[in-house]
C-alpha positions, 0 to 999 in steps of 0.5 A: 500500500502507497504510505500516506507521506508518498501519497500526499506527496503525489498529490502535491505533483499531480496539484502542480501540473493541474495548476500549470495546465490552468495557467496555460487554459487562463493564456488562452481565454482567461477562464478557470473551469473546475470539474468537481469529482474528475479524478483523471488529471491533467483534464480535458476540452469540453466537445461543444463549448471548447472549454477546458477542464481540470480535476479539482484534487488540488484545490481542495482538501476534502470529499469523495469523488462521485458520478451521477446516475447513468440514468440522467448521465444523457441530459448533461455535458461532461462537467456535470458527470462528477461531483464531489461530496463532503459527507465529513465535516460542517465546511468544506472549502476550495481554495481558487487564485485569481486577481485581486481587484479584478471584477469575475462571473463566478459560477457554481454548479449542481447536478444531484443526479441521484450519485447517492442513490436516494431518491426522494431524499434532496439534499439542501445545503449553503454556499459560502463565499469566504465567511459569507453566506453567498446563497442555499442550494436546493433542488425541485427534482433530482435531475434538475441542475442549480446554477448560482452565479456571482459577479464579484471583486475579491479584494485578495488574489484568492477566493474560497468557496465553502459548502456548509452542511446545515443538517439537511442532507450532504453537501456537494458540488458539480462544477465551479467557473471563473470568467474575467470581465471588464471593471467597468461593467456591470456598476453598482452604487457601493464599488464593494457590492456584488452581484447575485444573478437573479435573471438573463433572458435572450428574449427575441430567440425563439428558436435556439431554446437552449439559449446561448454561452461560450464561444457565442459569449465572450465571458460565458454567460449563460443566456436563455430565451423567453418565449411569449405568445403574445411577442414577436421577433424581429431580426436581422442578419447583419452583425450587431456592433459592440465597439462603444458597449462595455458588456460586449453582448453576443450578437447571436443574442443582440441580432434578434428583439421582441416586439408586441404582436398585437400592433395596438399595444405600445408596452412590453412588460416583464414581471417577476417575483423576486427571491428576496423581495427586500433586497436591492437589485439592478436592472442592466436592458440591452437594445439594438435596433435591427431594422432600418427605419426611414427617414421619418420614422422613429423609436423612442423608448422608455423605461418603467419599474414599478410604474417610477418613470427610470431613465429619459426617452432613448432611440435605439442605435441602428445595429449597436448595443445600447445598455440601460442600467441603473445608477441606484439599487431599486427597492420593492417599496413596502415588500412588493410581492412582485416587480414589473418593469414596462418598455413603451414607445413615446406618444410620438412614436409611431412604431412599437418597442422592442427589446433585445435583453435584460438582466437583473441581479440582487446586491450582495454584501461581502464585509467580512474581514479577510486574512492579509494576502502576504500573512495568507501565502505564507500560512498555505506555505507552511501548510503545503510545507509541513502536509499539515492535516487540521481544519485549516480551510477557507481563511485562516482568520474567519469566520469566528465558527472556523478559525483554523486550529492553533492560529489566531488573528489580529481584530479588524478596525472595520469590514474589509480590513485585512486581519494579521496572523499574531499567534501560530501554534503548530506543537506536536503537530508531527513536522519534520525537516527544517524551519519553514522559510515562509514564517518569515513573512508572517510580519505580525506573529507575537506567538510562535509555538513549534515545539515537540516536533521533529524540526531538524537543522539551524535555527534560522536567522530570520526568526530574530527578525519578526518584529513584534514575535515576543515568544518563541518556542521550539522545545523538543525538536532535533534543532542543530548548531548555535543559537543566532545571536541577535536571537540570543541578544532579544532574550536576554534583553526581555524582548523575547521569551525563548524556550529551547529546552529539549535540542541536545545538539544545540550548542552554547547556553540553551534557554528554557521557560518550562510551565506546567499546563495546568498552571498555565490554564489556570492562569488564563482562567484566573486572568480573564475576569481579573484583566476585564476588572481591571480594565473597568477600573482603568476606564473608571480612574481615567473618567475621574482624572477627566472629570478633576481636569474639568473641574478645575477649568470649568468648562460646560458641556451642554447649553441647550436649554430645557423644555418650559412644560411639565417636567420641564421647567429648568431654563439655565443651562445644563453644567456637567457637575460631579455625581450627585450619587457618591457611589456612583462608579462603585465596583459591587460584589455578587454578595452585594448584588444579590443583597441589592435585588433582595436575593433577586425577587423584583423583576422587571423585565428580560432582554437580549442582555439578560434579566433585570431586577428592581433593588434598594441601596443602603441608603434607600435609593432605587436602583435597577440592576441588569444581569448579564446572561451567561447566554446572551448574545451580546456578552462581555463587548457591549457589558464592558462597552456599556460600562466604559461609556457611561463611566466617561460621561458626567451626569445628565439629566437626559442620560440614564445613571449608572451607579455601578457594576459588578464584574464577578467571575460568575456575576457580571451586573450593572446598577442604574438609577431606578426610572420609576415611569417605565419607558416611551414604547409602553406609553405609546402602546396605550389604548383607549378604554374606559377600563383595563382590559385582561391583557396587552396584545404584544406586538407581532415579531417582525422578521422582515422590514418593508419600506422604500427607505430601508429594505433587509432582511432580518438576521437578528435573534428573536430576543432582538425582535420582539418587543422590549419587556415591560418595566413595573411601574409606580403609578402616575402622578394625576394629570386629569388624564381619565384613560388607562389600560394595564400592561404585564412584564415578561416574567412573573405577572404584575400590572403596570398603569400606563396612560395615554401621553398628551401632545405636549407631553409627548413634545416635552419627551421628545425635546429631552431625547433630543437634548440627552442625544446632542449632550452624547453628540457633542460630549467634549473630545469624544462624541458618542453615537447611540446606535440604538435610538427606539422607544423602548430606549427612553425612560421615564421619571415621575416627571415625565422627563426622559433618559436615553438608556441602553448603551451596549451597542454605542461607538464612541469616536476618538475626537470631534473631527472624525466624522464616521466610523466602519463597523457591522451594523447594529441596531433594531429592524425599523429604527435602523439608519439605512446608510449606514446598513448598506455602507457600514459606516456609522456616524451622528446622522444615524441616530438622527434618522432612528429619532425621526423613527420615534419622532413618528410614534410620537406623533402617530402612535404607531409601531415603526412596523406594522401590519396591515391589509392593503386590498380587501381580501389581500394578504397583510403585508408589513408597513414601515411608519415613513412609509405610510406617513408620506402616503397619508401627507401627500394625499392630503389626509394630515389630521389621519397622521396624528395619534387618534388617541389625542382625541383632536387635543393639539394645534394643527402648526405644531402637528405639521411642524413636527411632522415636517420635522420627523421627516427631514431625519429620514431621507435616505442619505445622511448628508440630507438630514440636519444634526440633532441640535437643529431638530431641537430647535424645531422642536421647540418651536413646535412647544411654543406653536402648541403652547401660544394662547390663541387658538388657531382654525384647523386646516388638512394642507399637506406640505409635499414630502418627497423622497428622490427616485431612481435614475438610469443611465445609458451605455 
C-alpha cells in the first residue's frame, strides 16, 4: 500500500501540473473551469463549448469523488458527470487564485443526479463565499441542475468557496467557473457590492431554446430565451456592433428583439417575483435596433419599474448595443410581492418597442474581514510545507465558527480590513525537516509555538527578525548548531521569551521557560475576569482624572436649554457637575448584588442582555440592576462597552445613571438609577378604554422590514425582535388624564398603569431625547453615537422627563473631527439608519434618522412596523411608519397622521411642524438630514406653536414630502 507521506506527496505533483495546465487554459481565454469529482488529471476540452477542464484534487482538501446516475448521465455535458461530496465535516472549502481587484462571473454548479442513490431524499445545503453566506442550494427534482452565479471583486488574489452542511442532507458540488470581465461593467452604487444573478433572458430567440454561452459569449454567460405568445421577433442578419458597449453582448443574442404582436399595444412588460423581495437589485436592458427605419420614422423608448418613470426617452442605435442600467439599487417599496418593469414607445412614436435583453441581479454584501494576502501565502506555505492535516480551510482568520486550529488573528478596525496572523501554534503537530522559510513573512506573529516536533537543522536567522514575535518556542525538536545571536541578544534583553529546552545538539547556553499546563490554564482562567476588572477600573480612574481636569477649568458641556412644560421647567443651562450619587462608579460584589435585588425577587423585565431586577441601596435609593446572561448574545463587548461609556460621561439629566457594576467571575451586573415611569414604547402602546382590559396584545415579531427607505432582511435573534419587556411601574402622578389600560412584564405577572401621553407631553419627551442625544453628540473630545435610538430606549421619571438608556451597542469616536466610523451594523429592524446598513459606516446622522423613527410614534402612535391589509381580501403585508406617513401627507389626509388617541387635543402648526420635522431625519442619505441640535430647535418651536394662547382654525394642507427616485443611465 502507497504510505500516506508518498501519497500526499503525489498529490502535491499531480496539484502542480493541474495548476500549470490552468495557467496555460487562463493564456488562452482567461477562464478557470473546475470539474468537481474528475479524478483523471491533467483534464480535458469540453466537445461543444471548447472549454477546458481540470480535476479539482488540488484545490481542495476534502470529499469523495462521485458520478451521477447513468440514468440522467444523457441530459448533461461532461462537467456535470462528477461531483464531489463532503459527507465529513460542517465546511468544506476550495481554495481558487485569481486577481485581486479584478471584477469575475463566478459560477457554481449542481447536478444531484441521484450519485447517492436516494431518491426522494434532496439534499439542501449553503454556499459560502469566504465567511459569507453567498446563497442555499436546493433542488425541485433530482435531475434538475442549480446554477448560482456571482459577479464579484475579491479584494485578495484568492477566493474560497465553502459548502456548509446545515443538517439537511450532504453537501456537494458539480462544477465551479471563473470568467474575467471588464471593471467597468456591470456598476453598482457601493464599488464593494456584488452581484447575485437573479435573471438573463435572450428574449427575441425563439428558436435556439437552449439559449446561448461560450464561444457565442465572450465571458460565458449563460443566456436563455423567453418565449411569449403574445411577442414577436424581429431580426436581422447583419452583425450587431459592440465597439462603444462595455458588456460586449453576443450578437447571436443582440441580432434578434421582441416586439408586441398585437400592433395596438405600445408596452412590453416583464414581471417577476423576486427571491428576496427586500433586497436591492439592478436592472442592466440591452437594445439594438435591427431594422432600418426611414427617414421619418422613429423609436423612442422608455423605461418603467414599478410604474417610477427610470431613465429619459432613448432611440435605439441602428445595429449597436445600447445598455440601460441603473445608477441606484431599486427597492420593492413596502415588500412588493412582485416587480414589473414596462418598455413603451413615446406618444410620438409611431412604431412599437422592442427589446433585445435584460438582466437583473440582487446586491450582495461581502464585509467580512479577510486574512492579509502576504500573512495568507505564507500560512498555505507552511501548510503545503509541513502536509499539515487540521481544519485549516477557507481563511485562516474567519469566520469566528472556523478559525483554523492553533492560529489566531489580529481584530479588524472595520469590514474589509485585512486581519494579521499574531499567534501560530503548530506543537506536536508531527513536522519534520527544517524551519519553514515562509514564517518569515508572517510580519505580525507575537506567538510562535513549534515545539515537540521533529524540526531538524539551524535555527534560522530570520526568526530574530519578526518584529513584534515576543515568544518563541521550539522545545523538543532535533534543532542543530548555535543559537543566532541577535536571537540570543532579544532574550536576554526581555524582548523575547525563548524556550529551547529539549535540542541536545544545540550548542552554547540553551534557554528554557518550562510551565506546567495546568498552571498555565489556570492562569488564563484566573486572568480573564481579573484583566476585564481591571480594565473597568482603568476606564473608571481615567473618567475621574477627566472629570478633576474639568473641574478645575470649568468648562460646560451642554447649553441647550430645557423644555418650559411639565417636567420641564429648568431654563439655565445644563453644567456637567460631579455625581450627585457618591457611589456612583462603585465596583459591587455578587454578595452585594444579590443583597441589592433582595436575593433577586423584583423583576422587571428580560432582554437580549439578560434579566433585570428592581433593588434598594443602603441608603434607600432605587436602583435597577441588569444581569448579564451567561447566554446572551451580546456578552462581555457591549457589558464592558456599556460600562466604559457611561463611566466617561458626567451626569445628565437626559442620560440614564449608572451607579455601578459588578464584574464577578460568575456575576457580571450593572446598577442604574431606578426610572420609576417605565419607558416611551409602553406609553405609546396605550389604548383607549374606559377600563383595563385582561391583557396587552404584544406586538407581532417582525422578521422582515418593508419600506422604500430601508429594505433587509432580518438576521437578528428573536430576543432582538420582539418587543422590549415591560418595566413595573409606580403609578402616575394625576394629570386629569381619565384613560388607562394595564400592561404585564415578561416574567412573573404584575400590572403596570400606563396612560395615554398628551401632545405636549409627548413634545416635552421628545425635546429631552433630543437634548440627552446632542449632550452624547457633542460630549467634549469624544462624541458618542447611540446606535440604538427606539422607544423602548427612553425612560421615564415621575416627571415625565426622559433618559436615553441602553448603551451596549454605542461607538464612541476618538475626537470631534472624525466624522464616521466602519463597523457591522447594529441596531433594531425599523429604527435602523439605512446608510449606514448598506455602507457600514456609522456616524451622528444615524441616530438622527432612528429619532425621526420615534419622532413618528410620537406623533402617530404607531409601531415603526406594522401590519396591515392593503386590498380587501389581500394578504397583510408589513408597513414601515415613513412609509405610510408620506402616503397619508401627500394625499392630503394630515389630521389621519396624528395619534387618534389625542382625541383632536393639539394645534394643527405644531402637528405639521413636527411632522415636517420627523421627516427631514429620514431621507435616505445622511448628508440630507440636519444634526440633532437643529431638530431641537424645531422642536421647540413646535412647544411654543402648541403652547401660544390663541387658538388657531384647523386646516388638512399637506406640505409635499418627497423622497428622490431612481435614475438610469445609458451605455
Amino acid at each position: 500500500m502507497m504510505s500516506w507521506v508518498f501519497k500526499q506527496s503525489l498529490w502535491a505533483l499531480l496539484g502542480g501540473i493541474a495548476l500549470m495546465l490552468l495557467a496555460h487554459a487562463q493564456d488562452q481565454s482567461g477562464f478557470v473551469s473546475i470539474d468537481c469529482g474528475l479524478e483523471q488529471s491533467p483534464g480535458y476540452t469540453e466537445r461543444i463549448t471548447g472549454i477546458y477542464y481540470i480535476s479539482d484534487s488540488p484545490l481542495t482538501d476534502t470529499g469523495d469523488s462521485k458520478s451521477i446516475s447513468l440514468d440522467y448521465r444523457d441530459q448533461y455535458t461532461r462537467p456535470f458527470w462528477f461531483l464531489r461530496s463532503f459527507p465529513q465535516g460542517t465546511r468544506n472549502c476550495y481554495s481558487i487564485r485569481l486577481t485581486g481587484g479584478d471584477k469575475y462571473l463566478i459560477r457554481a454548479s449542481f447536478v444531484y443526479g441521484n450519485y447517492d442513490s436516494q431518491r426522494g431524499n434532496l439534499p439542501e445545503f449553503e454556499l459560502h463565499l469566504g465567511a459569507t453566506l453567498w446563497d442555499s442550494v436546493a433542488f425541485s427534482n433530482a435531475s434538475s441542475i442549480t446554477i448560482k452565479e456571482l459577479l464579484h471583486t475579491p479584494a485578495q488574489n484568492h477566493i474560497h468557496i465553502c459548502l456548509v452542511n446545515i443538517g439537511t442532507g450532504v453537501p456537494f458540488i458539480s462544477a465551479i467557473e471563473l470568467r474575467p470581465l471588464p471593471t467597468a461593467s456591470y456598476p453598482t452604487q457601493m464599488p464593494k457590492q456584488s452581484l447575485a444573478l437573479l435573471l438573463r433572458y435572450d428574449v427575441g430567440q425563439t428558436a435556439n431554446t437552449a439559449g446561448y454561452r461560450y464561444p457565442n459569449d465572450i465571458y460565458d454567460r449563460l443566456w436563455y430565451s423567453y418565449p411569449r405568445d403574445d411577442w414577436a421577433q424581429l431580426s436581422t442578419l447583419s452583425i450587431i456592433n459592440n465597439d462603444q458597449n462595455t458588456y460586449q453582448l453576443p450578437s447571436d443574442v443582440m441580432r434578434t428583439a421582441a416586439t408586441p404582436k398585437d400592433i395596438s399595444s405600445q408596452f412590453l412588460n416583464i414581471s417577476w417575483v423576486p427571491a428576496d423581495k427586500y433586497a436591492e437589485y439592478y436592472t442592466y436592458i440591452h437594445f439594438a435596433e435591427v431594422a432600418k427605419l426611414q427617414a421619418s420614422q422613429i423609436r423612442e423608448i422608455s423605461i418603467t419599474i414599478n410604474g417610477e418613470l427610470t431613465s429619459d426617452p432613448f432611440v435605439p442605435r441602428y445595429l449597436y448595443t445600447n445598455t440601460i442600467n441603473s445608477t441606484l439599487a431599486f427597492r420593492g417599496g413596502g415588500g412588493a410581492q412582485s416587480y414589473n418593469f414596462s418598455i413603451f414607445t413615446s406618444e410620438d412614436s409611431f412604431l412599437l418597442p422592442i427589446l433585445n435583453a435584460f438582466e437583473i441581479y440582487m446586491v450582495k454584501e461581502f464585509l467580512e474581514s479577510e486574512t492579509n494576502q502576504k500573512d495568507f501565502d505564507a500560512i498555505a506555505n507552511i501548510k503545503s510545507t509541513y502536509i499539515i492535516i487540521k481544519n485549516w480551510q477557507g481563511d485562516p482568520c474567519g469566520p469566528k465558527d472556523y478559525l483554523w486550529e492553533g492560529v489566531t488573528c489580529t481584530a479588524s478596525a472595520h469590514e474589509n480590513e485585512s486581519r494579521y496572523i499574531k499567534s501560530l501554534d503548530l506543537s506536536s503537530s508531527g513536522l519534520t525537516g527544517l524551519i519553514a522559510p515562509s514564517i518569515s513573512n508572517l510580519t505580525m506573529i507575537q506567538t510562535l509555538d513549534l515545539s515537540n516536533n521533529n524540526l531538524t537543522g539551524p535555527i534560522p536567522d530570520f526568526l530574530s527578525q519578526l518584529p513584534n514575535l515576543n515568544v518563541l518556542n521550539l522545545e523538543n525538536n532535533k534543532l542543530t548548531g548555535s543559537v543566532p545571536v541577535r536571537l540570543s541578544d532579544r532574550s536576554k534583553n526581555g524582548l523575547l521569551l525563548l524556550s529551547l529546552c529539549g535540542n541536545p545538539n544545540l550548542s552554547g547556553q540553551v534557554s528554557c521557560n518550562k510551565k506546567k499546563k495546568k498552571k498555565h490554564n489556570l492562569g488564563v482562567s484566573v486572568g480573564v475576569p481579573f484583566g476585564i476588572s481591571i480594565g473597568i477600573l482603568l476606564v473608571v480612574a481615567a473618567a475621574a482624572i477627566w472629570w478633576h481636569s474639568f473641574k478645575t477649568k470649568g468648562e460646560k458641556a451642554n447649553t441647550m436649554p430645557d423644555a418650559q412644560e411639565v417636567g420641564h421647567t429648568d431654563t439655565k443651562p445644563t453644567l456637567l457637575k460631579p455625581p450627585s450619587d457618591p457611589r456612583r462608579g462603585q465596583h459591587f460584589t455578587k454578595v452585594e448584588i444579590t443583597n441589592i435585588t433582595s436575593n433577586y425577587t423584583s423583576l422587571l423585565g428580560e432582554g437580549a442582555f439578560g434579566k433585570v431586577y428592581r433593588g434598594t441601596l443602603e441608603n434607600k435609593v432605587e436602583v435597577a440592576v441588569k444581569i448579564l446572561s451567561p447566554r446572551s448574545s451580546q456578552g462581555l463587548e457591549e457589558f464592558n462597552n456599556e460600562v466604559a461609556l457611561l463611566m466617561s460621561v458626567a451626569d445628565h439629566k437626559n442620560v440614564v445613571s449608572l451607579i455601578g457594576y459588578c464584574d464577578d467571575v460568575d456575576c457580571m451586573a450593572l446598577v442604574y438609577a431606578f426610572v420609576a415611569y417605565g419607558n416611551l414604547k409602553q406609553h405609546l402602546s396605550a389604548v383607549l378604554s374606559a377600563s383595563p382590559p385582561a391583557s396587552s396584545p404584544q406586538s407581532p415579531d417582525h422578521r422582515y422590514i418593508s419600506s422604500a427607505p430601508l429594505l433587509v432582511r432580518s438576521h437578528r435573534s428573536d430576543s432582538e425582535l420582539s418587543p422590549s419587556p415591560s418595566a413595573s411601574l409606580a403609578p402616575p402622578p394625576h394629570t386629569g388624564a381619565t384613560l388607562f389600560h394595564t400592561a404585564h412584564s415578561h416574567g412573573p405577572k404584575s400590572d403596570i398603569i400606563i396612560r395615554v401621553l398628551t401632545w405636549k407631553e409627548r413634545l416635552g419627551i421628545a425635546l429631552d431625547a433630543a437634548r440627552g442625544l446632542n449632550y452624547l453628540h457633542s460630549h467634549r473630545n469624544m462624541p458618542i453615537v447611540h446606535r440604538d435610538i427606539k422607544p423602548a430606549n427612553i425612560l421615564l421619571d415621575k416627571r415625565l422627563q426622559a433618559k436615553i438608556g441602553d448603551f451596549g451597542i454605542s461607538r464612541a469616536f476618538a475626537t470631534e473631527s472624525i466624522t464616521h466610523v466602519s463597523t457591522l451594523s447594529k441596531g433594531t429592524l425599523g429604527y435602523l439608519d439605512p446608510e449606514y446598513h448598506n455602507t457600514k459606516r456609522l456616524n451622528k446622522k444615524s441616530d438622527v434618522y432612528s429619532f425621526g423613527i420615534v419622532l413618528l410614534e410620537l406623533i402617530t402612535g404607531r409601531r415603526a412596523i406594522n401590519t396591515e391589509v392593503v386590498q380587501p381580501g389581500g394578504p397583510e403585508v408589513c408597513i414601515h411608519i415613513i412609509e405610510w406617513v408620506r402616503n397619508e401627507v401627500n394625499n392630503q389626509r394630515i389630521e389621519s397622521v396624528v395619534d387618534p388617541k389625542l382625541q383632536g387635543k393639539y394645534k394643527m402648526d405644531s402637528v405639521r411642524k413636527a411632522i415636517q420635522t420627523a421627516m427631514a431625519c429620514v431621507p435616505l442619505t445622511g448628508a440630507e438630514r440636519p444634526d440633532v441640535d437643529v431638530v431641537y430647535k424645531d422642536l421647540e418651536q413646535c412647544l411654543k406653536m402648541e403652547s401660544a394662547p390663541d387658538p388657531e382654525p384647523r386646516t388638512t394642507a399637506s406640505d409635499d414630502i418627497t423622497f428622490p427616485t431612481n435614475r438610469c443611465m445609458i451605455s
